[in-house]
LOTI-156455 format. One record per residue (C-alpha): residue in one letter; x, y, z. Coordinates in steps of 0.05 Angstrom, whole numbers, plus 5000, padded with zeros to 4 digits. Each point is the difference from the previous one (the first is absolute). Layout:
+--------+------+-------+------+
! residu ! east ! north !   up !
+--------+------+-------+------+
!      A !    X !     Y !    Z !
...
+--------+------+-------+------+
end
This chain:
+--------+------+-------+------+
! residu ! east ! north !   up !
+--------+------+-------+------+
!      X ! 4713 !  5558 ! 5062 !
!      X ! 5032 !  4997 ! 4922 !
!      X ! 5055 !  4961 ! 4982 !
!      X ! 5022 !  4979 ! 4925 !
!      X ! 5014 !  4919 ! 5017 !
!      X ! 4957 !  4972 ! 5068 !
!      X ! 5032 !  4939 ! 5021 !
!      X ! 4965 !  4952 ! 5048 !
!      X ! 5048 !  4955 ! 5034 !
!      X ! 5066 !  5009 ! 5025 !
!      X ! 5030 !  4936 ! 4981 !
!      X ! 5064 !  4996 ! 4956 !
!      X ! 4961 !  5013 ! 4941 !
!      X ! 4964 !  5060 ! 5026 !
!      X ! 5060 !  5033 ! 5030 !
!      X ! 5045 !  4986 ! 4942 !
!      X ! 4949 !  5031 ! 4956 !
!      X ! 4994 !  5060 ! 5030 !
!      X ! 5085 !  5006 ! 5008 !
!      X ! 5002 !  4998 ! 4933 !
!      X ! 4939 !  5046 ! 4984 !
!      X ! 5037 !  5052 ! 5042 !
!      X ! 5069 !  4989 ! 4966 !
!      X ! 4960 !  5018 ! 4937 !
!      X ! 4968 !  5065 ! 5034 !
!      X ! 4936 !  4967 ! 5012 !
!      X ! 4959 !  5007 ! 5057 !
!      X ! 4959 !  4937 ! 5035 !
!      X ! 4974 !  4997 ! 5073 !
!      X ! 4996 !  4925 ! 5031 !
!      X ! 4957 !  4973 ! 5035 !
!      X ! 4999 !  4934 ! 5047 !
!      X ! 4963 !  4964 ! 5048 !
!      X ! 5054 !  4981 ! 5041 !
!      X ! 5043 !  5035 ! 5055 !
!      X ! 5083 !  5010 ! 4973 !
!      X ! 5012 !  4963 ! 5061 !
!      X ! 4961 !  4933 ! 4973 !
!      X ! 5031 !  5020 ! 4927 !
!      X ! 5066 !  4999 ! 5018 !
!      X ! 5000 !  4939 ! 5051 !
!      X ! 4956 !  4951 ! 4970 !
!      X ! 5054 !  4949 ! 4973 !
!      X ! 5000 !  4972 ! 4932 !
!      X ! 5034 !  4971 ! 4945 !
!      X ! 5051 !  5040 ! 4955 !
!      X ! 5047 !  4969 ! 4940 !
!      X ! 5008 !  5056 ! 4963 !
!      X ! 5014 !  4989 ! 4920 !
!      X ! 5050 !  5035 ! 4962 !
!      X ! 4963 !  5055 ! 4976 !
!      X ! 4966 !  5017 ! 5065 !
!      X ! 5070 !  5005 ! 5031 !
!      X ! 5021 !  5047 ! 4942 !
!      X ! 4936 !  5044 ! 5004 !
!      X ! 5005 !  5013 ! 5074 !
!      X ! 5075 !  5017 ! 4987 !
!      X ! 4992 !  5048 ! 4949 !
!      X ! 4934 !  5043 ! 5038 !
!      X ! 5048 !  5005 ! 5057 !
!      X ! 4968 !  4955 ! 5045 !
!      X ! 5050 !  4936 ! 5001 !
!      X ! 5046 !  5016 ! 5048 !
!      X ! 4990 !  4960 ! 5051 !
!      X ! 4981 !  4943 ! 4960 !
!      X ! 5062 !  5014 ! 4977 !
!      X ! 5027 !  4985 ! 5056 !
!      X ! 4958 !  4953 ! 5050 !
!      X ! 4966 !  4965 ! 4938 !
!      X ! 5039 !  4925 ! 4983 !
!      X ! 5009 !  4992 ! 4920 !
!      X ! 4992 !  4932 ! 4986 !
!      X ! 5035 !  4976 ! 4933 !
!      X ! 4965 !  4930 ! 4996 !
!      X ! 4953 !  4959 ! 5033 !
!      X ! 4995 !  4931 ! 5010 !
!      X ! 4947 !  4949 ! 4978 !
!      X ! 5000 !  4922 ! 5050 !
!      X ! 4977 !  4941 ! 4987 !
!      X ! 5021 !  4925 ! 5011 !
!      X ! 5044 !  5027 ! 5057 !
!      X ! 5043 !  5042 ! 4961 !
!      X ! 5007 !  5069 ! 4978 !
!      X ! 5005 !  5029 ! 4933 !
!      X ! 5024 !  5074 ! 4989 !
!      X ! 4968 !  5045 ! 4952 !
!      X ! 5055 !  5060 ! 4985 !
!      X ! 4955 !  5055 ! 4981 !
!      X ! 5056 !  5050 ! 5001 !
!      X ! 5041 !  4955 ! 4945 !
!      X ! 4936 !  4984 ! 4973 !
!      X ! 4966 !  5070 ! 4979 !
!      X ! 5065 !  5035 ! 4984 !
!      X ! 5006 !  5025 ! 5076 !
!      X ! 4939 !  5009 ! 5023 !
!      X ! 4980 !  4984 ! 5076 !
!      X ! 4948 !  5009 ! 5053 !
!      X ! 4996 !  5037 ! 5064 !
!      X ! 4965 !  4974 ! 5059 !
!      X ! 4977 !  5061 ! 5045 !
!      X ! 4933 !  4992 ! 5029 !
!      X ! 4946 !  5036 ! 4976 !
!      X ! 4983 !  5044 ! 5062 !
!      X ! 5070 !  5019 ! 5002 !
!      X ! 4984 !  5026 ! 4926 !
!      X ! 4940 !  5035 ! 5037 !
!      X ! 5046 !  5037 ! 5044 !
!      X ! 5041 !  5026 ! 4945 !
!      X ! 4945 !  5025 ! 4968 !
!      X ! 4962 !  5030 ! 5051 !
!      X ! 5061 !  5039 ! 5028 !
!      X ! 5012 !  5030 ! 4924 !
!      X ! 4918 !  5024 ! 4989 !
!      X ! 5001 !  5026 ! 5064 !
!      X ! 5071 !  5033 ! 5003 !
!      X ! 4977 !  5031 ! 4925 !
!      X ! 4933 !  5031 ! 5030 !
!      X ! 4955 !  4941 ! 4977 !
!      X ! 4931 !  4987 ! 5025 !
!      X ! 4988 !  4936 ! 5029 !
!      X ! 4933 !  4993 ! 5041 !
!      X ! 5002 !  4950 ! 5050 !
!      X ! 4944 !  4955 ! 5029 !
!      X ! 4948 !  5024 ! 4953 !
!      X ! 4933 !  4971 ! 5004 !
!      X ! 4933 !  4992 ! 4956 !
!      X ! 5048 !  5011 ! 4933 !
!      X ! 4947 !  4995 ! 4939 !
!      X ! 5011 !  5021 ! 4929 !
!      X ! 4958 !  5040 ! 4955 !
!      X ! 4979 !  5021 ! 4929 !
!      X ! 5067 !  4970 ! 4976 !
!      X ! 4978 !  5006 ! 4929 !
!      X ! 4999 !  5080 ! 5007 !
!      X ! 5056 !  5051 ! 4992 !
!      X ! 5000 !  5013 ! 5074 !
!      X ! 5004 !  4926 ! 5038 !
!      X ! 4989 !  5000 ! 5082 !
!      X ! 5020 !  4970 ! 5051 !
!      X ! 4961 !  5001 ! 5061 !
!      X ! 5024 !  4987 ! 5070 !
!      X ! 5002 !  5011 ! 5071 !
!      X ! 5063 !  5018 ! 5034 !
!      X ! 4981 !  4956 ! 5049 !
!      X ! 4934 !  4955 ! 5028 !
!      X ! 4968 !  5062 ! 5034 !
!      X ! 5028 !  5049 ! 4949 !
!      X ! 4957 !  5044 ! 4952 !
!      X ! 4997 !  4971 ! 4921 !
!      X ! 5048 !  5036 ! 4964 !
!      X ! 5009 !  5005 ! 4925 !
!      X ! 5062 !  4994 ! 4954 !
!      X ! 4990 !  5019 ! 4940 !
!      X ! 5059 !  4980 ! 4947 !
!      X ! 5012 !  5001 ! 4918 !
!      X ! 5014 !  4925 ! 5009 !
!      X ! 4992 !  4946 ! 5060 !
!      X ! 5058 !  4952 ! 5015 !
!      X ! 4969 !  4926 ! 5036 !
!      X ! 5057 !  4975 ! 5032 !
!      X ! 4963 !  4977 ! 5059 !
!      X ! 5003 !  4920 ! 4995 !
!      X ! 4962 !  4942 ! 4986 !
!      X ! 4944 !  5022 ! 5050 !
!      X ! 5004 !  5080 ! 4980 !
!      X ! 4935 !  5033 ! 4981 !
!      X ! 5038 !  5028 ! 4921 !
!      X ! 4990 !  4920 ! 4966 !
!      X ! 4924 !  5004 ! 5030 !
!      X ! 4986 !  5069 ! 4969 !
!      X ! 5016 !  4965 ! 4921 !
!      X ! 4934 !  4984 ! 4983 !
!      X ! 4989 !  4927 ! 5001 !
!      X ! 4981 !  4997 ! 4920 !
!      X ! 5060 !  5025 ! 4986 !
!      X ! 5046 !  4961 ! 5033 !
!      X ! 5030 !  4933 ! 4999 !
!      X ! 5032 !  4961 ! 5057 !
!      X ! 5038 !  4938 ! 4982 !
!      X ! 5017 !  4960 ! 5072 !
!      X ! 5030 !  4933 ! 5025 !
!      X ! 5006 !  4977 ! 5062 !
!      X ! 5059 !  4954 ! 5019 !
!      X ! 4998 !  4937 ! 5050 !
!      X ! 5052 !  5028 ! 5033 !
!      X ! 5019 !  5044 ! 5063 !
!      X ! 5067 !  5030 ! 5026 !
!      X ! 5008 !  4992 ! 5072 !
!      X ! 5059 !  5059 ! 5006 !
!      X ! 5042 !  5006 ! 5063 !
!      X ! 5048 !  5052 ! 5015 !
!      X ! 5059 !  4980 ! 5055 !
!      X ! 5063 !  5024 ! 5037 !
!      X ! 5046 !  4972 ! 4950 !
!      X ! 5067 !  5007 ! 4957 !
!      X ! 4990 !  4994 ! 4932 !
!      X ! 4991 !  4914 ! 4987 !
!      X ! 5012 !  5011 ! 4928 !
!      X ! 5026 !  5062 ! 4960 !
!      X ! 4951 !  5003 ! 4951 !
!      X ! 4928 !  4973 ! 4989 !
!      X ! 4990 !  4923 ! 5007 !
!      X ! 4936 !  4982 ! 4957 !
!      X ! 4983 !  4923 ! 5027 !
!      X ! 4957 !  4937 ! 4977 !
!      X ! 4990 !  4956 ! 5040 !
!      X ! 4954 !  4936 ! 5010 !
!      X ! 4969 !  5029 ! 5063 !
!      X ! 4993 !  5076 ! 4957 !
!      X ! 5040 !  5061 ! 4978 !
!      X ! 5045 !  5030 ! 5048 !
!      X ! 5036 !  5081 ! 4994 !
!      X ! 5062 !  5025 ! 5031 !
!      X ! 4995 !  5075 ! 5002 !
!      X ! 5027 !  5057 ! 5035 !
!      X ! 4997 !  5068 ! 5031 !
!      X ! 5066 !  5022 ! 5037 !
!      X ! 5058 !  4977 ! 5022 !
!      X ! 4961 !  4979 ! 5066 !
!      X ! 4928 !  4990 ! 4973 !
!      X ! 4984 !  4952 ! 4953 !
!      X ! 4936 !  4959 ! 4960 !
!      X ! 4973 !  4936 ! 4988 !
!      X ! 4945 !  4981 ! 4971 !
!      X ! 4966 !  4921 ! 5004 !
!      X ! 4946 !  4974 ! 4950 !
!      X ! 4931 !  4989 ! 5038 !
!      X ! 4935 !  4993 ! 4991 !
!      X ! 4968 !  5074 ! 4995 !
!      X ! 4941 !  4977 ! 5035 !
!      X ! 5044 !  4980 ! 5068 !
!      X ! 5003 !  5037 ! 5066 !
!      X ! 5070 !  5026 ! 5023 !
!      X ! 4983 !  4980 ! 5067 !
!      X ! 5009 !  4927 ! 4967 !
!      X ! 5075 !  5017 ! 4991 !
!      X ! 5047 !  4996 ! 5062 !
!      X ! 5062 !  5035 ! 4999 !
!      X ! 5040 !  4922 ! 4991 !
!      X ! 4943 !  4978 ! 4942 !
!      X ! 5023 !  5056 ! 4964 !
!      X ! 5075 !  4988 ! 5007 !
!      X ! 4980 !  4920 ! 5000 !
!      X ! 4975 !  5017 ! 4919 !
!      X ! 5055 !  5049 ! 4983 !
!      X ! 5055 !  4947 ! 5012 !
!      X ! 4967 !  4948 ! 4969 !
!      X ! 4984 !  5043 ! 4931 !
!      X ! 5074 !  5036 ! 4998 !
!      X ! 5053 !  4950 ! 5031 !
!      X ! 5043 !  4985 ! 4950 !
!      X ! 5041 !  4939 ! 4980 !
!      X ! 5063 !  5026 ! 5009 !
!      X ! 4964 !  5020 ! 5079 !
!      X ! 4982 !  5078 ! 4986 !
!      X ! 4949 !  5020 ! 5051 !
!      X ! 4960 !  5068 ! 5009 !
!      X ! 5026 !  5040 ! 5064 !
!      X ! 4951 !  5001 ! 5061 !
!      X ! 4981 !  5057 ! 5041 !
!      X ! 4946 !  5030 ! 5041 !
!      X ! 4935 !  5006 ! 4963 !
!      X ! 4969 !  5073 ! 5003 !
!      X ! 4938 !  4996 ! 4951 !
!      X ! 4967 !  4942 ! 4963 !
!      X ! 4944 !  5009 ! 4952 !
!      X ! 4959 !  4956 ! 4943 !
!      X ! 4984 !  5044 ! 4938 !
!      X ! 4960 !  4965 ! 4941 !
!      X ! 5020 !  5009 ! 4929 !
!      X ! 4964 !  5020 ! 4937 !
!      X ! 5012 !  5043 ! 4933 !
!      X ! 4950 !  5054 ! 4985 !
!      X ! 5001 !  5046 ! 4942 !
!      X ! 4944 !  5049 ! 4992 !
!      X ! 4990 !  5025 ! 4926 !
!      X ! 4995 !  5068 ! 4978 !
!      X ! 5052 !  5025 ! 5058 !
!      X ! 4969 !  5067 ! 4969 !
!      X ! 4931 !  5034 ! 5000 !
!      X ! 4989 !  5071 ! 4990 !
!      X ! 5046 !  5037 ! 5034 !
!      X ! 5018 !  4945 ! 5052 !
!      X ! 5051 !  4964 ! 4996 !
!      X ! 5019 !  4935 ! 5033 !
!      X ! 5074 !  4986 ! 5028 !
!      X ! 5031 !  4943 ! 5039 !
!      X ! 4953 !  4946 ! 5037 !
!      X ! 4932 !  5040 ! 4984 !
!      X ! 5018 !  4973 ! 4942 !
!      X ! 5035 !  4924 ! 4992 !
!      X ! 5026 !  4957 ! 5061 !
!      X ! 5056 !  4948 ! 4989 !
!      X ! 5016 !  4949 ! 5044 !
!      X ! 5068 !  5009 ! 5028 !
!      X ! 5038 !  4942 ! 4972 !
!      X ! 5026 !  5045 ! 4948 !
!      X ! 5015 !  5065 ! 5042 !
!      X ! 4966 !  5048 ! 4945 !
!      X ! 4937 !  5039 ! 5049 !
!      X ! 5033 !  5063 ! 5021 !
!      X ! 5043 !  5000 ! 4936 !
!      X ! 4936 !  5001 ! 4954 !
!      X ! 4979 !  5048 ! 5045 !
!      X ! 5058 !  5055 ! 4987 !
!      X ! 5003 !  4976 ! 4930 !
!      X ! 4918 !  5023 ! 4993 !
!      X ! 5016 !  5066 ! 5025 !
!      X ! 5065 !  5013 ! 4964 !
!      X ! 4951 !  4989 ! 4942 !
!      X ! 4946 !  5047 ! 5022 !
!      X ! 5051 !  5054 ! 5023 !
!      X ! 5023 !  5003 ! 4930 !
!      X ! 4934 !  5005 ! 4966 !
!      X ! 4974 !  5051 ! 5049 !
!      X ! 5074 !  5036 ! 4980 !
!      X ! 4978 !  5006 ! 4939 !
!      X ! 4928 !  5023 ! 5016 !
!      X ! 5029 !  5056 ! 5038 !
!      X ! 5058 !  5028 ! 4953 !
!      X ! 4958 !  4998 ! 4940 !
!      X ! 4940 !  4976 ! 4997 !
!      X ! 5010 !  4927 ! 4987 !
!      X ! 4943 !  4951 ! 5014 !
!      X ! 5021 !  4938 ! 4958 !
!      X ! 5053 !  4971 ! 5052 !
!      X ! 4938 !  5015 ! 5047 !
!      X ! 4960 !  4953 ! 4949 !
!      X ! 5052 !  4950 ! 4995 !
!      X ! 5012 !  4994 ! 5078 !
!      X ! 4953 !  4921 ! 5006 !
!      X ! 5033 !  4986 ! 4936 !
!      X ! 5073 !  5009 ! 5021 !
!      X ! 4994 !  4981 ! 5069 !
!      X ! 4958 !  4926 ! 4989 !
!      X ! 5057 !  4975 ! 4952 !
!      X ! 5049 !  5005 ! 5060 !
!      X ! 4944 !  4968 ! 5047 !
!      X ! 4983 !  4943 ! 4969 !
!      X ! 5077 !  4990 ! 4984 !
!      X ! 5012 !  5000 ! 5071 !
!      X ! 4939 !  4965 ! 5020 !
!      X ! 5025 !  4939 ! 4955 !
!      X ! 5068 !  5011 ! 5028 !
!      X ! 4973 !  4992 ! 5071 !
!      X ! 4942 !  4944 ! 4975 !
!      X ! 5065 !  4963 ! 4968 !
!      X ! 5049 !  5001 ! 5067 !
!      X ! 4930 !  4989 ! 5048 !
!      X ! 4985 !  4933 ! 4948 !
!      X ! 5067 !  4977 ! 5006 !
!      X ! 5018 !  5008 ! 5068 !
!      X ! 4938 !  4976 ! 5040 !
!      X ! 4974 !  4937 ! 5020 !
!      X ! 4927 !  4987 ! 4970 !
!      X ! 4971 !  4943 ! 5043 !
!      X ! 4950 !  4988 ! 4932 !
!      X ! 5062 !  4982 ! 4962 !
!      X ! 5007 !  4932 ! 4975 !
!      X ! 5071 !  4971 ! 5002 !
!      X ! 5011 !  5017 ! 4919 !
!      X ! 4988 !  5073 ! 5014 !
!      X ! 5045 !  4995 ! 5064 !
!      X ! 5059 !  4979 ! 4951 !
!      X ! 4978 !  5038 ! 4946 !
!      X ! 5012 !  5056 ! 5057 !
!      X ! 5064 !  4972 ! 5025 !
!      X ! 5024 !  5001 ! 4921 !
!      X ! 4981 !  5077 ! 4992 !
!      X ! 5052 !  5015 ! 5059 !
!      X ! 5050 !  4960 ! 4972 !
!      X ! 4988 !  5026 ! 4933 !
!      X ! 5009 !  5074 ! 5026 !
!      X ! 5065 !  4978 ! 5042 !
!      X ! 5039 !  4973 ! 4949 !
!      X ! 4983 !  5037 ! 4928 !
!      X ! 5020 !  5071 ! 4993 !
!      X ! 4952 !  5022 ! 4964 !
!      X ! 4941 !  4976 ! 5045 !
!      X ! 5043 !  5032 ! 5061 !
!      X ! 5013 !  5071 ! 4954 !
!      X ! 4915 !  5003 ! 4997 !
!      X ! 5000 !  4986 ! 5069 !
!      X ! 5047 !  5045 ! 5012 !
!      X ! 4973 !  5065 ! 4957 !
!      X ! 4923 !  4991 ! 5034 !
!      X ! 5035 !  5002 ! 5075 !
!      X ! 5047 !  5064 ! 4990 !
!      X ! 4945 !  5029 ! 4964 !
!      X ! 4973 !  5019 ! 4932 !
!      X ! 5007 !  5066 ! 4962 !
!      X ! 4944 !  5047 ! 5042 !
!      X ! 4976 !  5021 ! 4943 !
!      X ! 4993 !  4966 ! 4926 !
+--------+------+-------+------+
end
């Protein structure tokens, strides 16, 4: 097989990449280890910044954001029993967020390569990379366990396969650097048979630990608790859970969070991960292959379509005319949006979490950073330009 751009991994990054590679007259083939069915169903998190929401708008693949996604104009950050507002729309000159899951982004995606004639390869196994430092890159892989090894052979290789991908693996590990921490803190994320409790994001401390009103639909919607990542979900009844959510988001002026039937309850860990060069040879490194965030400041699949938005330009360029120094710059451009966002998301995760090494100074010296961003303008306005997003590219 011969492709221009192989992509491994049809995750947001990997399918956005190759919609835009194809608006640009660019062939790519993907390739992913998953079924569509487990793509498109497995539920996560989606708070979509501005310029996500505009890009998927203007390649023709926003409409039904458009019109099941909720834009959010402002958040709101608790502590001491009472909300504060942040007006990000008043804030950033009307800017706002959209929360629309991230599988439902999937969807949209998926529907638009495959409606176009794209090649996406499902449930791929054995994928391996090889002599990425050549003209002629491959990709090796079995369509699927019991399959014959098949060969892709591409001008450049896309790694948009995740954290736990084989593209990061195939940088030699000389040449790369991986800067990591580990927080000592877990989500434990429900999703009930709800109205909305709030109509738009509650970001809580609490003495007894951070606390998130989210949402997903009019009938679905998301909460998240601060645990230990190390506990066992079997440890959390159905009434412990809603036991901990009233006690972190009731209000003095007696707001509570709605209750409903929970469906699915999960602990995730948390940790920032950036890997440096996102580039070697003629692979190139997109989305979670390449930096993790934790979630606190909603910015994972947005660095992801920012990455690619980047590397669909540069490989643009390659393609019209010969270009290779936005192909050069690609680490370069991308990193100084990461590690923006990775303080962005370091800064909200610091602030709104409950470190059980803190002494009481640093628990007021906490409590005065909310208070601080509440009640200047200026402190809300940075708050305010990291969560709607920064420029995609510099």
């Amino acid at each position: 097989m011969r492709t221009q751009v192989g992509i491994i991994g049809a995750g947001p990054a990997g399918l956005m990449l190759s919609h835009l590679l194809h608006l640009n007259g660019i062939e790519s083939v993907i390739l992913e280890c998953r079924s569509r069915k487990d793509i498109e169903e497995t539920v996560r998190a989606g708070v979509l910044e501005q310029g996500t929401i505009d890009l998927l708008n203007e390649t023709g693949v926003g409409e039904r954001m458009r019109r099941e996604g909720q834009l959010h104009k402002g958040i709101e950050l608790r502590f001491n029993g009472q909300g504060h507002r942040i007006p990000m729309h008043d804030l950033t000159g009307g800017k706002h967020v959209a929360v629309y899951a991230q599988h439902e982004v999937i969807k949209d995606l998926v529907a638009a390569r495959l409606a176009a004639g794209g090649e996406i390869i499902f449930e791929v196994a054995d994928v391996s990379l090889h002599d990425l430092d050549t003209e002629t890159p491959k990709i090796r892989f079995r369509r699927d366990q019991d399959g014959e090894l098949e060969e892709l052979v591409c001008d450049y290789i896309a790694g948009c396969d995740g954290f736990h991908g084989p593209s990061r693996p195939s940088i030699p590990s000389s040449v790369r650097t991986e800067y990591q921490k580990v927080f000592p803190y877990g989500w434990l994320g429900i999703l009930i048979e709800a109205p909305p409790s709030s109509k738009e994001l509650i970001y809580t401390n609490h003495e007894r630990g951070f606390a998130l009103v989210s949402t997903r639909s009019p009938q679905v919607q998301r909460m998240y608790i601060q645990v230990d990542p190390h506990d066992d979900i079997k440890n959390w009844s159905d009434d412990r859970i809603w036991t901990e959510l009233h006690a972190r988001l009731e209000t003095h002026d007696g707001w509570k969070p709605i209750e409903g039937p929970i469906f699915q309850k999960n602990i995730v860990a948390m940790r920032s991960f950036v890997c440096n060069p996102m580039q070697y040879g003629r692979l190139f490194l997109a989305g979670d292959a390449a930096h993790i965030v934790p979630p606190t400041g909603a910015k994972g699949l947005n660095l992801a379509v920012a990455d690619v938005r980047v590397l669909a330009r540069a490989l643009n360029a390659y393609y019209q005319s010969g270009r290779t120094d936005l192909l050069e710059q690609y680490t370069a451009t991308c990193l100084r949006r990461v590690w923006k966002a990775e303080r962005f998301s370091a800064f909200m995760t610091g602030m709104l979490h409950r470190d059980a090494n803190h002494t009481p100074f640093e628990r007021q010296l906490q409590l005065a950073e909310l208070d601080y961003v509440t009640s200047s303008r200026a402190a809300a306005t940075s708050l305010a330009e990291n969560y709607v997003g920064l420029p995609m590219e510099w």
